[in-house]
N, C-alpha and C positions, 0 to 999 in steps of 0.2 A: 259491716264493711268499713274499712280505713276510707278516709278521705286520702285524696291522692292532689296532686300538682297535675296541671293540664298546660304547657309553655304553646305560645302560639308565634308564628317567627313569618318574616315576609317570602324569604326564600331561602334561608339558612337552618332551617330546620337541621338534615343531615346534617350537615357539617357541625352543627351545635350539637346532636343526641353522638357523633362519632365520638364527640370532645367529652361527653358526660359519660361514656364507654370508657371510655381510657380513663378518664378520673377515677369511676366508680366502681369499674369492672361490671361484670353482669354481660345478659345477653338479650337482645330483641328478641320481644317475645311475638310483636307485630310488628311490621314493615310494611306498609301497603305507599304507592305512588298514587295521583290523582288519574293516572291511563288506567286502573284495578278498578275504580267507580263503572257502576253500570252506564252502558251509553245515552241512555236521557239525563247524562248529568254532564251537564255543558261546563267539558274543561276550557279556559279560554285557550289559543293557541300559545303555544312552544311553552306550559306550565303541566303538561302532563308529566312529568318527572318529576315533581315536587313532592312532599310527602304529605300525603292526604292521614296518615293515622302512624304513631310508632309507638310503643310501647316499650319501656327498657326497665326490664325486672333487676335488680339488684340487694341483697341482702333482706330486709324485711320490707325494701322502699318500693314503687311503681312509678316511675315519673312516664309519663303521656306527651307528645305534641305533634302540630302539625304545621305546615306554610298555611298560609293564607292567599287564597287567588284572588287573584289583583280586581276580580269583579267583586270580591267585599269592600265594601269603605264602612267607617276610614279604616285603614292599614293599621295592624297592633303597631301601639308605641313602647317605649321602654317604660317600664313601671306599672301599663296596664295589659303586658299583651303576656296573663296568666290565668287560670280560672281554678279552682276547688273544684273537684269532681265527685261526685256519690252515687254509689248504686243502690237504688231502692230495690230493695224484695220484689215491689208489686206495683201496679198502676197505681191502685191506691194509694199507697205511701208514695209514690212519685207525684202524684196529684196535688193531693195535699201538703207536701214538700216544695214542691214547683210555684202554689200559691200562697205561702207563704214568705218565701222567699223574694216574689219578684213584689209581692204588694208595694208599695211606694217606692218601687224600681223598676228597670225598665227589661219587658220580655224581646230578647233576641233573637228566641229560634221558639218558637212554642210546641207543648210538647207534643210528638208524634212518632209512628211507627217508622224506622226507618229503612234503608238499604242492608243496613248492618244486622240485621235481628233483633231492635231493642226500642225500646219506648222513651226518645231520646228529648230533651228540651235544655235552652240555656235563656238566664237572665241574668243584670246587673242589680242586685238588691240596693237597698236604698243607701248603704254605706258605699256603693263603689267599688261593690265585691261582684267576680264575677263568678258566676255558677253553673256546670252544668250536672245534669241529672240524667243517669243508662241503667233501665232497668231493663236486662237481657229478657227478652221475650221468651227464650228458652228454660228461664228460672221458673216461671209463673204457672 
């Protein structure tokens, strides 16, 4: 699996992945808004419209992102609001991927089964890189 870009944006997502369309050409391959989340998942109010997940396939690239609702802090800034994405084959390999990674940095989402079907976790490893890791549950 390629390592892929993951842009993370406060409320400009769309309007940045429109821009990266027309730049790059390609087509979404996901779109999903934060109202697509299952209903235990506390959107705050009038941020249901934002993009919870997009996906824009283009030539042999994948570039990923999403907004961030306003109940994460702090809000990505510029220079830090990117992550490196990997999909491990297996729990296993995400596991030990996962712990390597965050060791002498800091775990943000630790790893778990999510809404999405995948075995998902993110951390900031000790250089200030950020990481996440989606090993589809339907691979394994």
């Amino acid at each position: 699996m390629p390592l892929n870009v993951y842009l993370t944006f406060t409320d400009s997502c769309r309007e940045a992945f429109d821009f990266y369309r027309d730049v790059f050409g390609g087509e979404f391959a996901v779109i999903q808004t934060f109202s697509d989340a299952p209903e235990d998942f506390e959107v705050p109010p009038g941020e249901g419209d934002r993009i919870m997940h997009v996906t824009l396939a283009f030539g042999d690239c994948i570039l990923m992102g999403s907004d961030t609702p306003s109940t994460f802090t702090p809000p990505p800034a510029p220079g830090d609001n990117f992550s490196l994405s990997y999909s491990p084959s297996s729990r296993e390999e995400a596991d030990s991927l996962f712990a390597k990674l965050s060791a002498g940095g800091t775990v943000t989402m630790p790893l778990q089964e999510t809404f999405w079907g995948a075995y998902f976790g993110s951390c900031k490893d000790q250089f200030g890189i950020n990481w996440q890791l989606n090993c589809e549950l339907s691979a394994e």
